[in-house]
N, CA, C and O atoms as a GROMACS GRO file, in nm:
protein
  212
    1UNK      N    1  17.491  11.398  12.049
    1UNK     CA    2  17.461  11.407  11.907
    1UNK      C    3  17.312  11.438  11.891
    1UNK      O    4  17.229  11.395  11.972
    2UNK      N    5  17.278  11.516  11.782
    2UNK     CA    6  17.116  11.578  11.767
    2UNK      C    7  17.081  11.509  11.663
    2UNK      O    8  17.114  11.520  11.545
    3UNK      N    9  16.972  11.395  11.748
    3UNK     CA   10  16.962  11.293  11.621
    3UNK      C   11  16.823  11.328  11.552
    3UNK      O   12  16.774  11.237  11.485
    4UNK      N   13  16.739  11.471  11.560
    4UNK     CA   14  16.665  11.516  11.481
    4UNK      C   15  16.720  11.574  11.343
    4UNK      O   16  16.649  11.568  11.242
    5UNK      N   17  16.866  11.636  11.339
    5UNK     CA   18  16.930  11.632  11.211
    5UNK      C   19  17.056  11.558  11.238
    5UNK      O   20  17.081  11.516  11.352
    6UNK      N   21  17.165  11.533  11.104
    6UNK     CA   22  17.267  11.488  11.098
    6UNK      C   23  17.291  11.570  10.977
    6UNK      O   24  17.234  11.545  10.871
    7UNK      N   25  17.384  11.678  10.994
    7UNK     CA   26  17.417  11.718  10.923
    7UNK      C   27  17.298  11.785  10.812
    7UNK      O   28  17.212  11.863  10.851
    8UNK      N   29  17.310  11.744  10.681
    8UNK     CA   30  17.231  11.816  10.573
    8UNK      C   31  17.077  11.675  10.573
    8UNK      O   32  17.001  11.660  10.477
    9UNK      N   33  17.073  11.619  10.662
    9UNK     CA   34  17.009  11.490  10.645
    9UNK      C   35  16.866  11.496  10.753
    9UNK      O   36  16.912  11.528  10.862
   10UNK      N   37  16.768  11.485  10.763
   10UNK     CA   38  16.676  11.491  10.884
   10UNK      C   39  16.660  11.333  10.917
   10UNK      O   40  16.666  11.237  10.840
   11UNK      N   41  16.637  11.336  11.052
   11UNK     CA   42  16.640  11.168  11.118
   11UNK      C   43  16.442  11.183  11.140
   11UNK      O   44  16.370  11.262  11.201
   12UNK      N   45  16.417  11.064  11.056
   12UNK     CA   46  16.301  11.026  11.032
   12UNK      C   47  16.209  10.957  11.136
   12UNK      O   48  16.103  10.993  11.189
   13UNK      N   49  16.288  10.841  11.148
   13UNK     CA   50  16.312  10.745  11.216
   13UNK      C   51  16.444  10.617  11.252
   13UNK      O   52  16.535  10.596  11.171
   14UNK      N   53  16.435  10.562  11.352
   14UNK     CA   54  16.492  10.437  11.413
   14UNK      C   55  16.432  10.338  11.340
   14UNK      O   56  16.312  10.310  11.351
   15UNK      N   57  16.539  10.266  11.237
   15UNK     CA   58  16.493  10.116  11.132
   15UNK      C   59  16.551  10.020  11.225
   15UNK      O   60  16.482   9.924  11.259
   16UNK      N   61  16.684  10.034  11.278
   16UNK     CA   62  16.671   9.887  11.420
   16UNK      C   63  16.830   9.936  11.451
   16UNK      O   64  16.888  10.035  11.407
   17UNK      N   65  16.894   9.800  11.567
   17UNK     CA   66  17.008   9.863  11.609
   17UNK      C   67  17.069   9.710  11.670
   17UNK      O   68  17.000   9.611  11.695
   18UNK      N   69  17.213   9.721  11.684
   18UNK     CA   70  17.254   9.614  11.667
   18UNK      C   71  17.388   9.631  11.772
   18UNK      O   72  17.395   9.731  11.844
   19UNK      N   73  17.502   9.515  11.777
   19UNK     CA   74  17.594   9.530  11.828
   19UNK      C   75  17.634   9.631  11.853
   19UNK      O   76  17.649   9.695  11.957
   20UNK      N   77  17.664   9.655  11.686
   20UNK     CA   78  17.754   9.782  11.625
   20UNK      C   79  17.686   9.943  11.641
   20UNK      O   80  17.751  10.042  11.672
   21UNK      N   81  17.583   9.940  11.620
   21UNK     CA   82  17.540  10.070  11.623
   21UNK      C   83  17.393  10.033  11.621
   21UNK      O   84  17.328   9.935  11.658
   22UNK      N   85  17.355  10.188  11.544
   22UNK     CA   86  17.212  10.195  11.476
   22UNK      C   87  17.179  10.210  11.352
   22UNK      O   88  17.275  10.245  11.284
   23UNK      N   89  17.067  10.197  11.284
   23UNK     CA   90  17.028  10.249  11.178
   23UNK      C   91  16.926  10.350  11.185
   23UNK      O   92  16.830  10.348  11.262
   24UNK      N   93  16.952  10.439  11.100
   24UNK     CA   94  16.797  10.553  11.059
   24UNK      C   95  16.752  10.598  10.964
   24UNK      O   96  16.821  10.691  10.921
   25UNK      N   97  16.650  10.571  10.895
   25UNK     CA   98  16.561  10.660  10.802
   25UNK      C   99  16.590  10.789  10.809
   25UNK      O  100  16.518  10.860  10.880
   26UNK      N  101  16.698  10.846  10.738
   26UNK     CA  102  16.688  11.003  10.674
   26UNK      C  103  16.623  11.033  10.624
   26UNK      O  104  16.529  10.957  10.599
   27UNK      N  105  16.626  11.181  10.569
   27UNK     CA  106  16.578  11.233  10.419
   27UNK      C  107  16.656  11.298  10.388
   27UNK      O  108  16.673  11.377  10.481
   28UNK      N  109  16.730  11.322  10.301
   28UNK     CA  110  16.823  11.411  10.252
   28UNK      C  111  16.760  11.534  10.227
   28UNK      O  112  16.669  11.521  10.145
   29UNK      N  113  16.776  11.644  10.267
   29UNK     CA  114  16.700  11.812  10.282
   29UNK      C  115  16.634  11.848  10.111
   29UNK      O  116  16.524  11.878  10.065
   30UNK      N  117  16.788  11.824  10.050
   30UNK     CA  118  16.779  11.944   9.911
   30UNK      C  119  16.742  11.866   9.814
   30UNK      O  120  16.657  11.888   9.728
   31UNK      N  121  16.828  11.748   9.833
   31UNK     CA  122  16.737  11.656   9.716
   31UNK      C  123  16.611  11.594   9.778
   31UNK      O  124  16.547  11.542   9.687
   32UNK      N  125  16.563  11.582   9.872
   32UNK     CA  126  16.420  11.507   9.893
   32UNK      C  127  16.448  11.369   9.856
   32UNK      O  128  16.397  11.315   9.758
   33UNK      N  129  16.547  11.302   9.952
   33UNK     CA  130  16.534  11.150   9.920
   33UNK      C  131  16.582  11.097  10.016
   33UNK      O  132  16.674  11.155  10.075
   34UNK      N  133  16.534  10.971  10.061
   34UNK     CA  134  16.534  10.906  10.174
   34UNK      C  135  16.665  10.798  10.172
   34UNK      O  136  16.697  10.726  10.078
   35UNK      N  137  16.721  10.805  10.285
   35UNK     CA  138  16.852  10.717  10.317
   35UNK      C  139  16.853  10.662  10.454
   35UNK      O  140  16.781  10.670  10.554
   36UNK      N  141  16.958  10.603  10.422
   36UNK     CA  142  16.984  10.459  10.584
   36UNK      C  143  17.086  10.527  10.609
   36UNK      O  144  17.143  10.567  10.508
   37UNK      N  145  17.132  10.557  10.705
   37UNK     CA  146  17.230  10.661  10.833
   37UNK      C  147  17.235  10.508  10.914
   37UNK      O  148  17.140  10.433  10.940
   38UNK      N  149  17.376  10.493  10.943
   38UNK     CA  150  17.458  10.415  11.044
   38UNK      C  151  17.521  10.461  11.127
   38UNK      O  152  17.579  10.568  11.113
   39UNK      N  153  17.524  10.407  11.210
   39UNK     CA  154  17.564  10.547  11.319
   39UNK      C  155  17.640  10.432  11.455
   39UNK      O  156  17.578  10.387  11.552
   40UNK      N  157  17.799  10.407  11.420
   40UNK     CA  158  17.848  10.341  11.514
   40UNK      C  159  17.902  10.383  11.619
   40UNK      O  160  17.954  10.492  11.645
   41UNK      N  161  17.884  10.265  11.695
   41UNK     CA  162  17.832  10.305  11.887
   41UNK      C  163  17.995  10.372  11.886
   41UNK      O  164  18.086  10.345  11.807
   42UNK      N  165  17.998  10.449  11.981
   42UNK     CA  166  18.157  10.447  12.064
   42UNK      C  167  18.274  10.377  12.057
   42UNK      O  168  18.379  10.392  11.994
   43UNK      N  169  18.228  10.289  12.145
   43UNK     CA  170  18.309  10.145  12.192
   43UNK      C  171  18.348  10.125  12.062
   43UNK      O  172  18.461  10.158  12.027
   44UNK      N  173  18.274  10.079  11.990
   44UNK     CA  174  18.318  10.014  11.812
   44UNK      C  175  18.438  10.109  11.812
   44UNK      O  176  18.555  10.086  11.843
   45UNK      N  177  18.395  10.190  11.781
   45UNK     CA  178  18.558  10.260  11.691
   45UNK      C  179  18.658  10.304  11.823
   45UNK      O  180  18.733  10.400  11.803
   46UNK      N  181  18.662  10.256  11.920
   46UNK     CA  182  18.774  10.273  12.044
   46UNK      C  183  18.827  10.161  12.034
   46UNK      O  184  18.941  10.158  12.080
   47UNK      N  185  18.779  10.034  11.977
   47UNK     CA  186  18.809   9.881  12.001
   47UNK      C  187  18.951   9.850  11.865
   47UNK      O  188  18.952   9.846  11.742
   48UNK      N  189  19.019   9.841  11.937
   48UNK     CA  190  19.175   9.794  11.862
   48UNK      C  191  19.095   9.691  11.744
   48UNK      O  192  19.092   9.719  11.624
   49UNK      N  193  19.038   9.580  11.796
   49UNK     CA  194  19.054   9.439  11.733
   49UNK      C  195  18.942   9.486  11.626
   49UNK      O  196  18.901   9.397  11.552
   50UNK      N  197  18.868   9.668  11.604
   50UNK     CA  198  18.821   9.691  11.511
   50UNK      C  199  18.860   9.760  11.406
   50UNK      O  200  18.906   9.874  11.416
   51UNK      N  201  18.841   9.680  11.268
   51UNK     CA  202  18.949   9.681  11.135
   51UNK      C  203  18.943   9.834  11.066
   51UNK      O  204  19.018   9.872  10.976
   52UNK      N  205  18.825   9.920  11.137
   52UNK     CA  206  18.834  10.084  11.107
   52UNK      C  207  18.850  10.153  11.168
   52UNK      O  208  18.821  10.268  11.134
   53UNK      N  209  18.910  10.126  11.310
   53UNK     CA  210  18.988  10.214  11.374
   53UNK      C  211  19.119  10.211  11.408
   53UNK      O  212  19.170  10.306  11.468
   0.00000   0.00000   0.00000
């Protein structure tokens, strides 16, 4: 994954990271506004006993 963009979104920075995944400081391109991007690990969504996969 090219975590300098995501899609229409640029990756800013790494805000922290956890079990589950990560978090990141976007910016959204066209509108010029900054967002939190979650970004769960693998494992998470392979794991049965998890309630979104």
């Amino acid at each position: 994954m090219d975590l300098e963009k995501m899609g229409r979104y640029a990756i800013v920075k790494e805000l922290g990271r956890g079990a589950m995944g990560r978090v990141y400081l976007g910016l959204h391109e066209t509108l010029q506004r900054r967002v939190a991007i979650k970004v769960v690990a693998n494992s998470q969504m392979l794991n049965e006993a998890c309630p979104l996969a």
